[in-house]
C-alpha positions in Angstrom: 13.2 15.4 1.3 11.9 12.2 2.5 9.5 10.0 0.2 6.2 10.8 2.6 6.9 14.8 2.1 7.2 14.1 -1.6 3.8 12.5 -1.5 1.9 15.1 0.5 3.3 17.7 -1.7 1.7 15.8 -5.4 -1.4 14.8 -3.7 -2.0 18.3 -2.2 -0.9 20.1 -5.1 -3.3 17.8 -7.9 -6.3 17.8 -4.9 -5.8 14.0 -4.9 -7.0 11.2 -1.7 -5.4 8.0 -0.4 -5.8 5.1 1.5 -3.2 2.6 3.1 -4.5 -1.5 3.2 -1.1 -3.2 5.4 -0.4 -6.1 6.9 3.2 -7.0 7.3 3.8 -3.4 7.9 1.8 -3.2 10.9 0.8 0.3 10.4 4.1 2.1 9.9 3.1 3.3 6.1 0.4 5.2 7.7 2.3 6.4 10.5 5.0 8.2 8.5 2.3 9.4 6.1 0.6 11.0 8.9 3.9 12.3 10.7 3.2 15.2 7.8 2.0 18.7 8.6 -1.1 18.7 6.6 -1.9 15.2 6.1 -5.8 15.1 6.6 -6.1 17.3 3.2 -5.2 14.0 1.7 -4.7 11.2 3.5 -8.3 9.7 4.6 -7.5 6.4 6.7 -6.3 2.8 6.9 -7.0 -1.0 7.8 -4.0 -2.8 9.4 -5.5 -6.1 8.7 -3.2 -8.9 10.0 -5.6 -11.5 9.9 -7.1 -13.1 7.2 -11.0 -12.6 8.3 -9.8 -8.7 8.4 -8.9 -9.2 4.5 -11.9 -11.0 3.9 -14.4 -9.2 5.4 -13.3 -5.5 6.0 -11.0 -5.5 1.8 -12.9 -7.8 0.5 -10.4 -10.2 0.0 -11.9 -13.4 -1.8 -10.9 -16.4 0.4 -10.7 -18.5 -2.9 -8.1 -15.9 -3.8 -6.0 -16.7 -0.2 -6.8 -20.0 -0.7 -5.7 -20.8 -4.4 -2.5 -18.2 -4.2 -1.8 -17.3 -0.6 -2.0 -15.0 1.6 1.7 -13.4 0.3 0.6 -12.7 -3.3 0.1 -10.2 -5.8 -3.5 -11.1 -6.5 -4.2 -10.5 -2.5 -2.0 -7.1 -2.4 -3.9 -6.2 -5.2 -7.3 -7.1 -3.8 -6.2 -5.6 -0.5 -5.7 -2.2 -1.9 -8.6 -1.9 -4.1 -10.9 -3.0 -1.5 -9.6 -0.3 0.8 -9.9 1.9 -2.0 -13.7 1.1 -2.3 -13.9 1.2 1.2 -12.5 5.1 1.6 -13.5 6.4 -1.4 -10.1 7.4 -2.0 -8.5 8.4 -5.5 -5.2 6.4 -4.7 -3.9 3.1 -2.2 -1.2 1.2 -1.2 -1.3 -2.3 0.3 1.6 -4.9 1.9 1.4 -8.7 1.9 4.3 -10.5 3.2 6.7 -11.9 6.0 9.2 -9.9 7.9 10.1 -13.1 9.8 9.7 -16.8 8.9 8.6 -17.8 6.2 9.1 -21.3 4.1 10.3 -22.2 0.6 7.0 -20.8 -0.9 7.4 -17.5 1.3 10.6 -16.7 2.2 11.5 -14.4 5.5 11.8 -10.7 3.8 9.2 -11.3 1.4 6.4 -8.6 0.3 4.5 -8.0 -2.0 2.8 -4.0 -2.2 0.1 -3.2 -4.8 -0.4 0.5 -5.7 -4.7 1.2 -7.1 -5.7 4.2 -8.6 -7.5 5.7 -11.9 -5.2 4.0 -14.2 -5.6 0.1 -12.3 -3.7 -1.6 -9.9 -0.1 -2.5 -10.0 2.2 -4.9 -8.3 5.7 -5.4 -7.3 6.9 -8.0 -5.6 10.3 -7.1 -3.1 12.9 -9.1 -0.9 14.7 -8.0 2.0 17.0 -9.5 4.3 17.1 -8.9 7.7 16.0 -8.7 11.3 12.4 -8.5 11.5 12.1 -4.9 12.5 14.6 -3.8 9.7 12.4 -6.0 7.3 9.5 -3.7 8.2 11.1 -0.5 7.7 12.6 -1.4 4.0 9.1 -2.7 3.2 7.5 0.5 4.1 10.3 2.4 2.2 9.8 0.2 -0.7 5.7 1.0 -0.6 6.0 4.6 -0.4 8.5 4.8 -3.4 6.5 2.1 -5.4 3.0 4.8 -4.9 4.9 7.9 -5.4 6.2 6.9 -8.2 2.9 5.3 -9.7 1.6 9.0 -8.5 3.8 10.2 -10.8 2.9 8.3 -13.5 -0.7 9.1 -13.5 0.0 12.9 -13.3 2.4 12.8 -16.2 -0.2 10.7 -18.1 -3.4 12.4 -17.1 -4.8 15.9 -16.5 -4.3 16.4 -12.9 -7.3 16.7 -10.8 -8.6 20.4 -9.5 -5.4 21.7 -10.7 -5.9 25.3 -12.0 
């Protein structure tokens, strides 16, 4: 069973919502997550926000966050995903910061950094790939929906699961 099909079957099952914040991803978490029969029970929406005034202004982003840690860091995954959280309503989120290409010595090429949000705060992990850009892309998306299901799974085996009978 593929990660997205485990997802849709603990947030359908507990009643529970998400969102998707991505940048270096482009979109593709929310594609697979929507590629699910039954989806829009959960799954309320997304901001692919490449640029930095998307961050800012749409997540909330503090530009004295971007500014004084970068725009490939875990305080701006973090903020991505709670804003989006904030922004949907939604009871869990994921976000991507990174590069699939480039890059420099501070942020190396295959570098991303996802941040999972819920009821029990936010979490991040930082991950490195090598790679051609488009494989980057796909392992980064991997690596998010494993990182959320299994912080998913840790809130449900902590915590009383929501609307569950």
């Amino acid at each position: 069973m593929k990660c997205e099909e485990k997802l849709s079957l603990l947030l359908k099952d507990s009643g529970l919502s998400l969102s998707v914040a991505e940048s270096c991803t482009g979109g593709r978490i929310s594609h697979l997550i929507t590629t699910v029969s039954g989806s829009s029970a959960y799954y309320l929406g997304s901001v692919t926000s490449y640029a930095i005034c998307v961050k800012e202004k749409v997540l909330g982003v503090p530009a004295a966050t971007i500014k004084a840690r970068g725009v490939v860091s875990s305080e701006v995954a973090a903020a991505m995903a709670e804003g989006v959280r904030e922004l949907t309503g939604s009871t869990f989120s994921v976000a991507t910061t990174g590069l699939a290409e480039g890059g420099d010595e501070h942020y190396p090429e295959g570098t991303v950094w996802i941040a999972a949000s819920g009821p029990i705060g936010t979490r991040t992990r930082l991950f490195q790939c090598k790679g051609s850009r488009k494989a980057n892309i796909s392992r980064f998306t991997t690596a998010a929906l494993h990182f959320l299901r299994d912080y998913i799974d840790l809130y449900l085996t902590t915590n009383k699961p929501i609307n569950k009978t």
